[in-house]
Backbone and ligand atoms as CSV (ligand in chain L), in Angstrom:
chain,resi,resn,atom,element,x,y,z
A,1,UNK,N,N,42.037,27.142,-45.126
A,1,UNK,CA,C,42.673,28.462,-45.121
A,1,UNK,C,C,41.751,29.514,-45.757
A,2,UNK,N,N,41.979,30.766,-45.077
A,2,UNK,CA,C,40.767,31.540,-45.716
A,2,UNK,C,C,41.956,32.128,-47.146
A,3,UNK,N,N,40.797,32.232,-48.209
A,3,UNK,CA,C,41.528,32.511,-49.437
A,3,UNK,C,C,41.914,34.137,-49.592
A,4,UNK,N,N,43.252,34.583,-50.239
A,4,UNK,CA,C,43.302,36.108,-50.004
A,4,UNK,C,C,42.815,37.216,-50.716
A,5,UNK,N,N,42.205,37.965,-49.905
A,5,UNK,CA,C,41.141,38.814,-50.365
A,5,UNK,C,C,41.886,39.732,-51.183
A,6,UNK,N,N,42.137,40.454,-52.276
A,6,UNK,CA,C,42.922,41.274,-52.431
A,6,UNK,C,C,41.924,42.471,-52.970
A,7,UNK,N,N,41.992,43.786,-53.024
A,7,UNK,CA,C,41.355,44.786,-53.211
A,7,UNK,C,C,42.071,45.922,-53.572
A,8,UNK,N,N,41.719,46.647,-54.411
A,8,UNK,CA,C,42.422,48.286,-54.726
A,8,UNK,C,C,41.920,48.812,-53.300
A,9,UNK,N,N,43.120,49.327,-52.949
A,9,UNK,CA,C,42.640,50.016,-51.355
A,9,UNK,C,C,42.086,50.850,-51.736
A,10,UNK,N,N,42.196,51.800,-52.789
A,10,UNK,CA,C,41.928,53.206,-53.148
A,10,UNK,C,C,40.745,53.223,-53.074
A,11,UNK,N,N,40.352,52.339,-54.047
A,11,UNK,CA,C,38.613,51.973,-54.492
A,11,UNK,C,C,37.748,51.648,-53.324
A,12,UNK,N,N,37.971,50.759,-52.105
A,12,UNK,CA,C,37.401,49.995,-51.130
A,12,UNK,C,C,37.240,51.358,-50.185
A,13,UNK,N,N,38.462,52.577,-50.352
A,13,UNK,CA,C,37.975,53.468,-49.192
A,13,UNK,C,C,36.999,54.585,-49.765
A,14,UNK,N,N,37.283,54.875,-51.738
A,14,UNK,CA,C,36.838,56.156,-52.141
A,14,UNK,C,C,35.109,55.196,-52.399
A,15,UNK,N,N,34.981,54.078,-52.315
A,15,UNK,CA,C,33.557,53.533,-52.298
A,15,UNK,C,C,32.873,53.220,-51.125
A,16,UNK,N,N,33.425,53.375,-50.037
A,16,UNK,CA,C,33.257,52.926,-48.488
A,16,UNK,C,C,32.563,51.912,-48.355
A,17,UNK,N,N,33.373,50.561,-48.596
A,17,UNK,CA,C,33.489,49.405,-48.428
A,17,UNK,C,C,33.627,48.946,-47.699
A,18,UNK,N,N,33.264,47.287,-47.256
A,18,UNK,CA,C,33.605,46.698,-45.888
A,18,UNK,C,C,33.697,45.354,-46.595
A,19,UNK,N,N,34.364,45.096,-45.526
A,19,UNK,CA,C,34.924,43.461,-45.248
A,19,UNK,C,C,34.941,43.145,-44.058
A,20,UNK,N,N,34.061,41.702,-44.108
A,20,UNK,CA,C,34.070,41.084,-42.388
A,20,UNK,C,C,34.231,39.721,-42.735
A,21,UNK,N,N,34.981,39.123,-41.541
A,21,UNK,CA,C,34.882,37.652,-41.235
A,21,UNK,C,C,35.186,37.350,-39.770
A,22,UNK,N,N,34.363,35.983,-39.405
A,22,UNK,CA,C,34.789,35.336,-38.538
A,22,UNK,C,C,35.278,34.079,-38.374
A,23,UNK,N,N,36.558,33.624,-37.707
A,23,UNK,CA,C,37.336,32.568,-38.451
A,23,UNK,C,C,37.934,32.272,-37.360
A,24,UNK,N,N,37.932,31.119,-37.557
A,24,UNK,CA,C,39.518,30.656,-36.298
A,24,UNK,C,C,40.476,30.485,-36.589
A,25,UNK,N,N,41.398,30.871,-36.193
A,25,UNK,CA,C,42.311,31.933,-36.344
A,25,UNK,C,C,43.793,30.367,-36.965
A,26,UNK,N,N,43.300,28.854,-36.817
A,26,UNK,CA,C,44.346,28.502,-37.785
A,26,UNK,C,C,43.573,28.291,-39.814
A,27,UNK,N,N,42.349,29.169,-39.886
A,27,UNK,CA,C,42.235,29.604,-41.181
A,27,UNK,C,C,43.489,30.924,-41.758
A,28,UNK,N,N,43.647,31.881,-40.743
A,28,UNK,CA,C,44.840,32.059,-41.470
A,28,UNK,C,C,46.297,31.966,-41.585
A,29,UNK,N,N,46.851,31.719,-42.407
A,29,UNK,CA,C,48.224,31.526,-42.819
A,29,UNK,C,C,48.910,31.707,-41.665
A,30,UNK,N,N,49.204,33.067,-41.492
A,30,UNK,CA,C,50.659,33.186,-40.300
A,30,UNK,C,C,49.756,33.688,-39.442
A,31,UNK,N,N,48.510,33.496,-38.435
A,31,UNK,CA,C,48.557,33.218,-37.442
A,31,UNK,C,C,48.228,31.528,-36.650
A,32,UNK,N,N,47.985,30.903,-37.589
A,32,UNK,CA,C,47.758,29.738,-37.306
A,32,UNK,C,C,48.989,29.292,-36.585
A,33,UNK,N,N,50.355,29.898,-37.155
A,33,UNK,CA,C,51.447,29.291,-36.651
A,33,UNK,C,C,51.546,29.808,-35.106
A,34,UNK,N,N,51.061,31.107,-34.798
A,34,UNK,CA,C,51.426,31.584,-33.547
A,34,UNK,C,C,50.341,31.028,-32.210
A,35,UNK,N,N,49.227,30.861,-32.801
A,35,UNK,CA,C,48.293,30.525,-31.394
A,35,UNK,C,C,47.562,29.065,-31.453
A,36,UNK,N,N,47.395,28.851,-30.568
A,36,UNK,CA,C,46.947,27.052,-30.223
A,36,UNK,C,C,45.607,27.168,-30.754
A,37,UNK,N,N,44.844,27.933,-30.457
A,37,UNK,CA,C,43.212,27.812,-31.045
A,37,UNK,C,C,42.790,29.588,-30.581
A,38,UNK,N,N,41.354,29.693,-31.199
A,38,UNK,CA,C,40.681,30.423,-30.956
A,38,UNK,C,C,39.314,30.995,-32.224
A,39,UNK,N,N,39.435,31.821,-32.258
A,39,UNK,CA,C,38.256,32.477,-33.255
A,39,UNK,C,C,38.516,33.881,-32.954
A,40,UNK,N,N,38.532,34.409,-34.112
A,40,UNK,CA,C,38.916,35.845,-34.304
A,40,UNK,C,C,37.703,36.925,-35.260
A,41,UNK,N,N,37.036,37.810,-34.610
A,41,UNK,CA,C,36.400,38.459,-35.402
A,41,UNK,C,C,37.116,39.852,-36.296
A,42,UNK,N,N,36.959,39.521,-37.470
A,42,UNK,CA,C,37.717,40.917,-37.986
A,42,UNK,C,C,37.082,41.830,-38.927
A,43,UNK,N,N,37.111,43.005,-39.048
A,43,UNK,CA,C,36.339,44.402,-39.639
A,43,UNK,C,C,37.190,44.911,-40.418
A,44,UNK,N,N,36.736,45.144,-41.788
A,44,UNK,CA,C,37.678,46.388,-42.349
A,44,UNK,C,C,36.846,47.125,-43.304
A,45,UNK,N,N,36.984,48.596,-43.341
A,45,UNK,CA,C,35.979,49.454,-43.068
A,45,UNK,C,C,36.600,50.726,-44.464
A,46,UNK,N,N,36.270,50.811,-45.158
A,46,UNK,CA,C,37.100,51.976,-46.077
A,46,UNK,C,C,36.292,53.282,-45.881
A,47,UNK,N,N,37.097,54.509,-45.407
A,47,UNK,CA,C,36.601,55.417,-45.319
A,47,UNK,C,C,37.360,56.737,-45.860
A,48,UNK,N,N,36.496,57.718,-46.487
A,48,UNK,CA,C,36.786,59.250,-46.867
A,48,UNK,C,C,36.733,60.149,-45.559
A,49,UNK,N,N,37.839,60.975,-45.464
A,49,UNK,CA,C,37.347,62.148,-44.424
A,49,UNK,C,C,36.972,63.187,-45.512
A,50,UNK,N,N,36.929,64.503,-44.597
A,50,UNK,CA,C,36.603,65.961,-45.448
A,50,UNK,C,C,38.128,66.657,-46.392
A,51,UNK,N,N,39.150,66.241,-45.613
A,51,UNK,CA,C,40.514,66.369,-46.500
A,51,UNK,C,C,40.628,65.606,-47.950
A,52,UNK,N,N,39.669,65.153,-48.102
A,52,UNK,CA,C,39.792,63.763,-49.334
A,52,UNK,C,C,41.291,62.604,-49.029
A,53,UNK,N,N,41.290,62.538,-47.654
A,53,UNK,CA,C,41.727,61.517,-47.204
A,53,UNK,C,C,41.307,60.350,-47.054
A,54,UNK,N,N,42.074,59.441,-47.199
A,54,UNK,CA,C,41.339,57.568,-46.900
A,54,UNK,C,C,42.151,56.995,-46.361
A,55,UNK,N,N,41.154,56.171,-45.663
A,55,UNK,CA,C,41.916,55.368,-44.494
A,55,UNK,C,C,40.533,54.442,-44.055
A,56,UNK,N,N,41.638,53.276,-43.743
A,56,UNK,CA,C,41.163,51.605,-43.582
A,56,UNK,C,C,40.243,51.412,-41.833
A,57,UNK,N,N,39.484,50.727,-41.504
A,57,UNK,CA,C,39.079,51.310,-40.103
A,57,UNK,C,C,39.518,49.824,-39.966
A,58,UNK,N,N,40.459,49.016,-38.853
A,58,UNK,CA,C,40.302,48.046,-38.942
A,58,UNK,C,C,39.830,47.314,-37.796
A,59,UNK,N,N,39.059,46.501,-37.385
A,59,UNK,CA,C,39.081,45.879,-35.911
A,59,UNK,C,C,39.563,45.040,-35.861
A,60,UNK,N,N,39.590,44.495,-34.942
A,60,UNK,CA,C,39.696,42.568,-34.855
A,60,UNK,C,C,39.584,42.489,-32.831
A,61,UNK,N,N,38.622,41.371,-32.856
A,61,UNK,CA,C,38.451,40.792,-31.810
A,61,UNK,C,C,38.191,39.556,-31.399
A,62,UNK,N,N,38.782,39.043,-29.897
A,62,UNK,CA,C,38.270,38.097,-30.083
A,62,UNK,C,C,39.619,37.411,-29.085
A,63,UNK,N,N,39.238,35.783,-28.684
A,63,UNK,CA,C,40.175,35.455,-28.070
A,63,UNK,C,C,40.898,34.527,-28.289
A,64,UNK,N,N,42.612,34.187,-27.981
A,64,UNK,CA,C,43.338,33.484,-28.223
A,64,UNK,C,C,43.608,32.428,-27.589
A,65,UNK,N,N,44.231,31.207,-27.767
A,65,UNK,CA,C,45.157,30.779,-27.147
A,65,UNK,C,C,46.843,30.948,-27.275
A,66,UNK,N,N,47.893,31.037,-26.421
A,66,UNK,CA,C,48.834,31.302,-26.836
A,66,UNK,C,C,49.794,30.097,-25.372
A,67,UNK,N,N,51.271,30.004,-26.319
A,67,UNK,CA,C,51.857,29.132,-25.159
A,67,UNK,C,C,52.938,30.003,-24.431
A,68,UNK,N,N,52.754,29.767,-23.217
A,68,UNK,CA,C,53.111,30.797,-22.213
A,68,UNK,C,C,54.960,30.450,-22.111
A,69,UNK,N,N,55.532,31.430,-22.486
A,69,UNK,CA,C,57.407,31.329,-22.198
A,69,UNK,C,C,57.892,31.104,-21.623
A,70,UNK,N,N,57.014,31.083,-19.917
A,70,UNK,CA,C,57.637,30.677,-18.830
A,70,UNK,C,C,57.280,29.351,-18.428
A,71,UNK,N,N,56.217,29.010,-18.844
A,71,UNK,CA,C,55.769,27.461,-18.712
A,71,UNK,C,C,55.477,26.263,-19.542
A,72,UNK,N,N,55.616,27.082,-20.332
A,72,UNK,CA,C,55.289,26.361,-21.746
A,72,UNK,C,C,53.553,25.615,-21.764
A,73,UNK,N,N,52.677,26.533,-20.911
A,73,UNK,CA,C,51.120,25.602,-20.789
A,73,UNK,C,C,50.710,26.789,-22.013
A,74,UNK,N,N,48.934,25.857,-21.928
A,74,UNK,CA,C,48.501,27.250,-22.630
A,74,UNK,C,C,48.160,28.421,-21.595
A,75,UNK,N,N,47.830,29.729,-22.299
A,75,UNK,CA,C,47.779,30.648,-21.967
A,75,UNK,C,C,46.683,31.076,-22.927
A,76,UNK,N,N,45.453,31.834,-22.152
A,76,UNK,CA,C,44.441,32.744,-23.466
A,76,UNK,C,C,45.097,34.226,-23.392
A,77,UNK,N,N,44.702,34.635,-24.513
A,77,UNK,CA,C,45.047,35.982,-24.828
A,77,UNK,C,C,43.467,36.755,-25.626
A,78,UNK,N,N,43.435,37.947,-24.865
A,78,UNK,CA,C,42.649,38.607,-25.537
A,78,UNK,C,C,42.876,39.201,-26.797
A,79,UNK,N,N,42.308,39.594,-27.724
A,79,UNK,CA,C,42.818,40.434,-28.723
A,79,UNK,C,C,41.665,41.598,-28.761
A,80,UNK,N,N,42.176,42.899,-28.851
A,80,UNK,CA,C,41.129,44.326,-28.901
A,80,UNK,C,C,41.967,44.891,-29.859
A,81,UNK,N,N,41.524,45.062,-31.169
A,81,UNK,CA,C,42.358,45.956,-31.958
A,81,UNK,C,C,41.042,46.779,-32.565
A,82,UNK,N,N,41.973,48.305,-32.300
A,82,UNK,CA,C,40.583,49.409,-33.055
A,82,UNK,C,C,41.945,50.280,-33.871
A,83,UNK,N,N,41.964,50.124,-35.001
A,83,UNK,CA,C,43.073,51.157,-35.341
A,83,UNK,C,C,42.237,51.818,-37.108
A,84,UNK,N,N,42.517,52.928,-37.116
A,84,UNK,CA,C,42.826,53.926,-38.135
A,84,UNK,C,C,43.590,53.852,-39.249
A,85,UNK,N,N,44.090,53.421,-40.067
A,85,UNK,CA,C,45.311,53.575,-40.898
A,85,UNK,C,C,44.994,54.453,-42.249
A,86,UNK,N,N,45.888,55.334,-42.239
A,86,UNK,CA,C,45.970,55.924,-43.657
A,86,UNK,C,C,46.191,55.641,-44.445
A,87,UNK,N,N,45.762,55.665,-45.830
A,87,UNK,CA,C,46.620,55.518,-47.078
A,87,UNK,C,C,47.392,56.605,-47.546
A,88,UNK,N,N,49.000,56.174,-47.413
A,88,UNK,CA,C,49.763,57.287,-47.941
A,88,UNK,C,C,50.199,56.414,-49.532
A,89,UNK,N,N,50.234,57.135,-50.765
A,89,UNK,CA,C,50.775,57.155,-51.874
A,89,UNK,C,C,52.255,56.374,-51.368
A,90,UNK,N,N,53.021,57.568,-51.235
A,90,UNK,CA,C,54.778,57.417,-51.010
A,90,UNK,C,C,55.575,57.290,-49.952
A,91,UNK,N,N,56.258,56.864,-49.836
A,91,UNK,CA,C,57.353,57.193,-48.301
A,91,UNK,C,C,57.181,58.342,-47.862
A,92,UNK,N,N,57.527,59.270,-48.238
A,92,UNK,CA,C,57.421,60.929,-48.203
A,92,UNK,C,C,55.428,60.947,-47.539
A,93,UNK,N,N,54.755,60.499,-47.839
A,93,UNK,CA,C,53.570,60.780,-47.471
A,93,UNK,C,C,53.033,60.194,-46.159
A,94,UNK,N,N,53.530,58.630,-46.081
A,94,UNK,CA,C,53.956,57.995,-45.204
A,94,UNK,C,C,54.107,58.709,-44.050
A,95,UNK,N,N,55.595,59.208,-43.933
A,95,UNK,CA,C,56.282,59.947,-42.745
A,95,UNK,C,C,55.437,60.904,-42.493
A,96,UNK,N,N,54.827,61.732,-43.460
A,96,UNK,CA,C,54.015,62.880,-43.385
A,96,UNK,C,C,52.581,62.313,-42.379
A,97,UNK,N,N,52.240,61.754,-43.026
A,97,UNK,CA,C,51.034,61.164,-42.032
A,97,UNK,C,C,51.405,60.556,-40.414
A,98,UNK,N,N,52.371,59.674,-40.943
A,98,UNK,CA,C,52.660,58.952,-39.356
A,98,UNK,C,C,53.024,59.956,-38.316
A,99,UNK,N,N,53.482,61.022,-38.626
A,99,UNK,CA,C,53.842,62.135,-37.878
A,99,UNK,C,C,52.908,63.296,-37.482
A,100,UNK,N,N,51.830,63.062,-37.706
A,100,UNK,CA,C,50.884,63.764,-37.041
A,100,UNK,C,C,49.917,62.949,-36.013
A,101,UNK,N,N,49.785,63.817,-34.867
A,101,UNK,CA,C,48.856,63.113,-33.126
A,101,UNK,C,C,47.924,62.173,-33.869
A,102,UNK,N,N,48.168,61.378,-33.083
A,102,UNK,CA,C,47.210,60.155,-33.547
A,102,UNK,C,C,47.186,59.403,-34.443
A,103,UNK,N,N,48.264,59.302,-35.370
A,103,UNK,CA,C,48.247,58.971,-36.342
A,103,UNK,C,C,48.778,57.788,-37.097
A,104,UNK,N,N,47.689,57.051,-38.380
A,104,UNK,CA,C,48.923,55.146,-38.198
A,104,UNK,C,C,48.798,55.615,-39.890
A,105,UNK,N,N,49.777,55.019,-40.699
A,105,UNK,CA,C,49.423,55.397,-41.831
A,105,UNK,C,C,50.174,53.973,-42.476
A,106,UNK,N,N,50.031,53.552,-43.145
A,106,UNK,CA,C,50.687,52.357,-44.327
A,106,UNK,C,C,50.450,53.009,-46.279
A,107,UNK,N,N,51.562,52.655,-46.560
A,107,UNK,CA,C,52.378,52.991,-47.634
A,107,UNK,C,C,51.144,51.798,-48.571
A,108,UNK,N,N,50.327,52.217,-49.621
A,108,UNK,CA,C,49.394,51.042,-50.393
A,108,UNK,C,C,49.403,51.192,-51.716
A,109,UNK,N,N,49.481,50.486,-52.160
A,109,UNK,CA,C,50.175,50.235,-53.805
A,109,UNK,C,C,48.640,49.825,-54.415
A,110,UNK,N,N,48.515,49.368,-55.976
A,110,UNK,CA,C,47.492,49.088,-56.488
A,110,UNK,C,C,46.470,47.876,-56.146
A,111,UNK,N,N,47.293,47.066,-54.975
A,111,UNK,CA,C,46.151,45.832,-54.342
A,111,UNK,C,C,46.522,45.861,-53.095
A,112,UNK,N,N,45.398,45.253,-51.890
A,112,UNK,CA,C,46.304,45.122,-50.949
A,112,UNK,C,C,45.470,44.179,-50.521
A,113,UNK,N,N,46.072,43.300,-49.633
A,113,UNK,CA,C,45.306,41.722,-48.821
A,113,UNK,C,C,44.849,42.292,-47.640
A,114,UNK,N,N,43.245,41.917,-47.821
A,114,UNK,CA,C,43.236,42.127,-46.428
A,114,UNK,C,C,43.688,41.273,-45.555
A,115,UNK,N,N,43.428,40.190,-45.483
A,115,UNK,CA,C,43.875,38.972,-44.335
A,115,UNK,C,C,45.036,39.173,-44.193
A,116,UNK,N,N,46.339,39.745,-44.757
A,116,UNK,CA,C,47.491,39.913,-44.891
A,116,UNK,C,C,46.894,41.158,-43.498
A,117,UNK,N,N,46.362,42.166,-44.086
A,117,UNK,CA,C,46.327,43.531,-43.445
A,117,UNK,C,C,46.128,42.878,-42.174
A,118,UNK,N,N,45.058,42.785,-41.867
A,118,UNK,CA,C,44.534,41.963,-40.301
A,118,UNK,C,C,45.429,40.875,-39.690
A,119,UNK,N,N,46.193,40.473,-40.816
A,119,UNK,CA,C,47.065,39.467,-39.862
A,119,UNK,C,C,48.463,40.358,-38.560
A,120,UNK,N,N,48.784,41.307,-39.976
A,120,UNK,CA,C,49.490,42.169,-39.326
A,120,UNK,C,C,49.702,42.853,-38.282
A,121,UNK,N,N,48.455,43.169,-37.950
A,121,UNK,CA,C,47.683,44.154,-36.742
A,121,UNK,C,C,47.989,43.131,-35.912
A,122,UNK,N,N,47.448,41.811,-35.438
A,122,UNK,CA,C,47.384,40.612,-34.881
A,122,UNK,C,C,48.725,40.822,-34.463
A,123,UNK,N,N,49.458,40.677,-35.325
A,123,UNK,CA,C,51.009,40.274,-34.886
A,123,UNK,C,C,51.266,41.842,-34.203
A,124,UNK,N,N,51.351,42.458,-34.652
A,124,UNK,CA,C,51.971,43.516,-33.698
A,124,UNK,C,C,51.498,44.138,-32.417
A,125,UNK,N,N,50.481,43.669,-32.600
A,125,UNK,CA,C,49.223,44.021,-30.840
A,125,UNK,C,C,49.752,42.947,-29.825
A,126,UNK,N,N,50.807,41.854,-30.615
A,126,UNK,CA,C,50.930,40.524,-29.358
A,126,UNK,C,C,52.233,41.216,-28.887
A,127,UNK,N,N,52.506,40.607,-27.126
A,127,UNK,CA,C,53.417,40.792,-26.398
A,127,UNK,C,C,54.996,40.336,-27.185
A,128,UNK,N,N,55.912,40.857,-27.214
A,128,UNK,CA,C,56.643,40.225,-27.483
A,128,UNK,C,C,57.509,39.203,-27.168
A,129,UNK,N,N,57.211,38.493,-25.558
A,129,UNK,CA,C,57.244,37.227,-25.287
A,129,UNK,C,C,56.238,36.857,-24.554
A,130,UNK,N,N,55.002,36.377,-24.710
A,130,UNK,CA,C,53.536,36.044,-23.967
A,130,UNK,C,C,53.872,35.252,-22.881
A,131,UNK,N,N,53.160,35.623,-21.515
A,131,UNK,CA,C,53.276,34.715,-20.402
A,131,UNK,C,C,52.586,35.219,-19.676
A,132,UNK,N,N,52.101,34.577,-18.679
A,132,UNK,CA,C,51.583,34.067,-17.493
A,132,UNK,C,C,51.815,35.358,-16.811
A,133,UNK,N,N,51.579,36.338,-15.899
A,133,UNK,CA,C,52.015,37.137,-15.065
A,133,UNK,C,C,52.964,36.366,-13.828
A,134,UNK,N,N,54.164,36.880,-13.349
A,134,UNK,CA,C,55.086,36.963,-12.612
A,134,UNK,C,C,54.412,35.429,-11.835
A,135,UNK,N,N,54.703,34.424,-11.589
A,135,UNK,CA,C,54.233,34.098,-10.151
A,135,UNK,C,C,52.702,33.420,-10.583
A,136,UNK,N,N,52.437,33.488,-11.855
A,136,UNK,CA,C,51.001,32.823,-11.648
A,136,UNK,C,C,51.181,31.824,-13.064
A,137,UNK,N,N,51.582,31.218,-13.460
A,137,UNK,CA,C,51.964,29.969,-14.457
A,137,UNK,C,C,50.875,28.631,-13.678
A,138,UNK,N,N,50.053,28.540,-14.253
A,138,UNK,CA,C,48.948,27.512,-13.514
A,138,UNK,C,C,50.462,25.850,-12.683
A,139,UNK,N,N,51.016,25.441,-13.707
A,139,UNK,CA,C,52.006,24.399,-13.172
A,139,UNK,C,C,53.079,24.804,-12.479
A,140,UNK,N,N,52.667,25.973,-11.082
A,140,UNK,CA,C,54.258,25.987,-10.487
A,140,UNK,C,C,55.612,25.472,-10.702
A,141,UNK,N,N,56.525,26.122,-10.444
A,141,UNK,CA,C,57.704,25.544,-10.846
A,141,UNK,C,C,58.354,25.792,-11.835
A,142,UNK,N,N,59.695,25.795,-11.771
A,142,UNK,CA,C,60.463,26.105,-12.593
A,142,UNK,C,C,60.387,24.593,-14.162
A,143,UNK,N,N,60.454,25.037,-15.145
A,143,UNK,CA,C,59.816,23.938,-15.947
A,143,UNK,C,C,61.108,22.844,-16.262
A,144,UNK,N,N,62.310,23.830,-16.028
A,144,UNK,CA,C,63.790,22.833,-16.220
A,144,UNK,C,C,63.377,21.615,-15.419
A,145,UNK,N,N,62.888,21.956,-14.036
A,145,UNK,CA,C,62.852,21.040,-13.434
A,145,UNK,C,C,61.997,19.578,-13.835
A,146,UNK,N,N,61.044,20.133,-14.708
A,146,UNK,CA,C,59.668,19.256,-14.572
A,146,UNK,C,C,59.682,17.848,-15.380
A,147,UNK,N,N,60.686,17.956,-16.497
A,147,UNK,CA,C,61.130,16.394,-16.630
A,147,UNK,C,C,61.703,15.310,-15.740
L,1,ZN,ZN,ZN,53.017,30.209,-17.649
């Protein structure tokens, strides 16, 4: 298991810091549970704008396996994540940020995980039931049938 990184976000963006790994993806915790295999590359990037704003750059790439809902085979899944996130202080800052074009913001307290952070992204970039497109499940057939 990869061990958890924890960091003052504040510090990692007002020092413009990075963090990288490449891992397969049952090194971490809660995605190990969701995909059959793969290797995942992930980036995290601390950055200042000219507002004396900060915000996390995060990537992650790389490809999955996942088990398909309609057939229960495997299935690969790509993963492309390029996202932005702000650091807002408060709720109130939060909303304030998330509410402007373009905009991703997370609420960050005095530590934050990255592998936690990146796992997150992971989970919310996946389909919310993964499958096969309409009609193309490599084992035809309805699967009730297949016992
Ligand atoms: Zn399928």
């Amino acid at each position: 298991m990869l061990q958890a990184i924890e960091v003052d976000p504040w510090r990692f963006c007002r020092e413009r810091r990075s963090w990288e790994v490449r891992s397969d993806v049952a090194e971490f915790p809660r995605l190990a549970r969701e995909f059959t295999q793969g290797t995942l590359f992930c980036r995290v990037v601390g950055r200042t704008d000219q507002r004396d704003g900060l915000s996390l750059q995060v990537t992650v790439s790389g490809e999955v396996g996942l088990i398909c809902q309609r057939c229960l085979g495997d299935m690969s899944h790509v993963v492309e994540i390029e996202r932005t996130l702000h650091l807002a202080r408060s709720a109130a800052e939060l909303e304030r940020l998330d509410a402007l074009p373009d905009s991703d913001a997370i609420q960050a307290g005095e530590t934050l995980s990255l592998v936690e952070l990146v796992e997150d992204e992971v989970l919310l970039s996946l389909p919310l039931a993964a499958m096969h497109p309409e009609g193309k499940c490599p084992s035809a057939g309805n699967p009730i049938f297949k016992e």
